[in-house]
N, C-alpha and C positions, 0 to 999 in steps of 0.2 A: 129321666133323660139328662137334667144338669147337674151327675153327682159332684162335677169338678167344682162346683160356685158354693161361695159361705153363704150356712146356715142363713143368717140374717138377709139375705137375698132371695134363698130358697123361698123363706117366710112369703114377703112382698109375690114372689112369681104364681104361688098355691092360690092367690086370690082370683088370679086371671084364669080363662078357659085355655089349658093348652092346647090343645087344637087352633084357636084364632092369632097366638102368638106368631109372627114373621119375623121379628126381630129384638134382639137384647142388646143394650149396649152400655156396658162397666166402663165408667172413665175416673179416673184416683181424685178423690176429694170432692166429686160431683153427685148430684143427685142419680139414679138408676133410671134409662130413658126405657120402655115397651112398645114394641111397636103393635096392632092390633089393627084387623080392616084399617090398615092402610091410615090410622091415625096412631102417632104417639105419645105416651104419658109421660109425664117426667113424676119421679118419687122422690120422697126424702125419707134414706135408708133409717131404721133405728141406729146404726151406728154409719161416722165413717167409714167408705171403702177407698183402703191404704197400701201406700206401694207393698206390704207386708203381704196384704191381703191377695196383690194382684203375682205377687210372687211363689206365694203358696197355690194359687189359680195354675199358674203355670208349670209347678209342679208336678203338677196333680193330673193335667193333660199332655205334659209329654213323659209321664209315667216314672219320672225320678230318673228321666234321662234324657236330658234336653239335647244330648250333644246327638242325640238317633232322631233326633226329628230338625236339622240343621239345614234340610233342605227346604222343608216346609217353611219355616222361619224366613230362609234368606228371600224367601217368594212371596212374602210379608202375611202368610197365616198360619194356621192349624185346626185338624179337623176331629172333633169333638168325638164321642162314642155312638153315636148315634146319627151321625150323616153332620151335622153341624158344620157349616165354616165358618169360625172365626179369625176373622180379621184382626192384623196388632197393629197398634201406634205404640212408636218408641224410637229413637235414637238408632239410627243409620250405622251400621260398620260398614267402610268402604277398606280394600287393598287394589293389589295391581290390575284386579281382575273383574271389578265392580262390588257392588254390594256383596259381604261378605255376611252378615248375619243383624239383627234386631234386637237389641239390649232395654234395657231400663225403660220397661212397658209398661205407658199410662194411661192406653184405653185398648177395650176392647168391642169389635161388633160381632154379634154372635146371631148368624142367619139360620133359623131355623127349617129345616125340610119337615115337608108335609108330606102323604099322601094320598093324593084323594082317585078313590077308584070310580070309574065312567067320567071324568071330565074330559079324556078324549076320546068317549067313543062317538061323535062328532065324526072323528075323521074315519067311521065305517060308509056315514051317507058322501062325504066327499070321495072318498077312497071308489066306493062300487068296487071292484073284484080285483083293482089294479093297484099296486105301492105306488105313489106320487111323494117328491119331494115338499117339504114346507120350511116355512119361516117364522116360528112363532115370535113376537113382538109384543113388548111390554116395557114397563119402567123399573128400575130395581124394585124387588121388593113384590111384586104382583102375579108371581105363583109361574113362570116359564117354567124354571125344570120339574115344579111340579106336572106341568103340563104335560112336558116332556117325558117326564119316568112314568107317567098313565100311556103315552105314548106308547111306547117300548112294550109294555102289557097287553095291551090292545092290538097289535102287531102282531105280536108273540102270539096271542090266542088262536087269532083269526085268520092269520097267512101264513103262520109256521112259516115264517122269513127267518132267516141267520143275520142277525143282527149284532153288529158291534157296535158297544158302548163305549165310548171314548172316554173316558168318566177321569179329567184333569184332574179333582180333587176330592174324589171317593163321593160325590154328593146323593149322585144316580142309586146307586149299589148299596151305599153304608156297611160294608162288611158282613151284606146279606138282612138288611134289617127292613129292605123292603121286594115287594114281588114286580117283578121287571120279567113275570113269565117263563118259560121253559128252554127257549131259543137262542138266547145273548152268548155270544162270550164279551169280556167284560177285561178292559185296557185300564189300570188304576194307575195313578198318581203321572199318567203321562200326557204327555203335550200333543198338542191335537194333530201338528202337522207330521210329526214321528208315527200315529196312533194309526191316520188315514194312508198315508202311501204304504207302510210296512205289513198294516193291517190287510189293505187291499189285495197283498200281494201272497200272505200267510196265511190268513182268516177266510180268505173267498166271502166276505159279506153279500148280499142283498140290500142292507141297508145301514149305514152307520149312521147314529145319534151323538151329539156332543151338544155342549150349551156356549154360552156365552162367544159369540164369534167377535174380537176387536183387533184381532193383529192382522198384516197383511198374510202372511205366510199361515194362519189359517184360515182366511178366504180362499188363497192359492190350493189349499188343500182340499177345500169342498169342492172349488173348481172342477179339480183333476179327476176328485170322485166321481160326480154326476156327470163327466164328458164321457168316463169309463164305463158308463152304465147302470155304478151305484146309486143309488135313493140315498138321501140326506133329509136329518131332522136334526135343526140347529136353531138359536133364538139369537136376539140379538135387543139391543136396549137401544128403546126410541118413544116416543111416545105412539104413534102411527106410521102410516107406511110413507107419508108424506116426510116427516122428522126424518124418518130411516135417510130417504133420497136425498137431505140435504147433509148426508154426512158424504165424504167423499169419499171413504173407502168401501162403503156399499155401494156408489154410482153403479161403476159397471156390472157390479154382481146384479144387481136390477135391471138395468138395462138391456143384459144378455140373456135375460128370463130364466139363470138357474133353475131356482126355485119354480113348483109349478105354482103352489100354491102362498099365500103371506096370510099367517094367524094373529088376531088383533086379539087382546088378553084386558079385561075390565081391570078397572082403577081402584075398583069396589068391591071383587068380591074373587078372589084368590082361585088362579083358573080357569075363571070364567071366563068363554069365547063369544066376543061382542061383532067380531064383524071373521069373515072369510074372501077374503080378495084371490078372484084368480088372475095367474101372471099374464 
């Protein structure tokens, strides 16, 4: 999975169970952090890892051509061969028109996708014979789009729904490297409020999935969804539904009981659905 990372890293990561890995993070001159159930280790590499090293890294994932992945970059990541999104830290280019691109990168976070099949089939005893909308909820790190892309599977199977995937930065899909069912069509590397109104309008969905909901204008766009009649499966980062409520760009989406259902997601054990709130 990490052909891009040096040898000497590779080494350190062969000890852990890949499967339980959620997160890696390479920053120049620092020890190597793991993340693992939800705790992380910190290593001391056999050797330093050097801007050399973190330049050769980044060769090697935008394929000896950085300037084709320029958008990804100015959006401050890149996504790995295998669903991965890594995050960059480095030095800002700004022009007339904002952020222009990310140079001289000195760490990296590299979230790893899982997939774990039945951790939603959960939503066949909430479900009974009807799509209902949800919210699954959790902290970085604690297995949503996993959740989520079991989601989409389980949907797929069981309602032969047409479902769009909204998939912002290929995480869902990985360029086919996991099973999201027979039913999807599948929106990559676009933005969630482009994905739902044009989708809605091209696609005829049943139900569009997307992750991570924090901008206003794609709240506006699940809105518009579920008024239209589409079902929505979207997550969003909180500890609980209570945390949720006290951010104020989810108020009124609460409030107005979009959602029918809010999925609460274990702290401890990746995917795992600890409570089910209906709206």
């Amino acid at each position: 999975m990490f052909d891009y990372l040096p040898q000497f890293v590779l080494n350190v990561l062969n000890n852990f169970d890949l499967n339980k890995i959620t997160e890696i993070r390479l920053r120049v001159g620092m020890p190597l952090s793991v993340q693992t159930d939800g705790r992380y280790h910190l290593i001391t590499l056999s050797k330093p890892f050097t801007k050399d090293d973190m330049e050769n890294l980044i060769i090697r994932l935008t394929k000896h051509s950085i300037y084709a992945y320029e958008e990804q970059i100015k959006n401050g990541y890149l996504m790995g061969f295998n669903g991965e999104r890594i995050g960059l830290s480095g030095m800002c280019v700004y022009d007339q028109n904002g952020i222009r691109t990310i140079k001289d990168f000195n760490s990296l976070c590299i979230r790893v996708p899982h997939q774990i099949k039945g951790c939603a089939d959960i939503l066949l005893d909430i479900f009974k014979e009807t799509l209902k909308s949800f919210l699954v909820i959790a902290p970085p790190g604690f297995g949503k789009t996993t959740f989520l892309r079991d989601a989409i599977r389980v949907v797929s199977i069981n309602f032969k729904a047409n479902i769009l995937v909204v998939d912002e930065k290929n995480e869902f899909y990985a360029d086919g490297k996991f099973d999201l069912g027979k039913t999807c069509d599948i929106l990559i590397n676009c933005r969630k409020d482009y994905g739902f109104n044009n989708g809605i309008l091209s696609l005829r969905p049943d139900l569009i999935v997307t992750d991570e909901l924090f901008l206003e204008r794609d709240i506006l766009a699940v809105k518009n969804a579920i008024l239209s009649g589409v079902k929505v499966f979207a997550s969003a980062h909180a500890k609980n539904l209570d945390d949720l409520k006290s951010k104020e760009i989810f108020a009124n989406l609460i409030n107005q009981k979009l959602f029918d259902y809010y999925i609460i997601l274990s702290s401890k054990q990746i995917g795992q659905v600890i409570e089910v709130i209906k709206s």
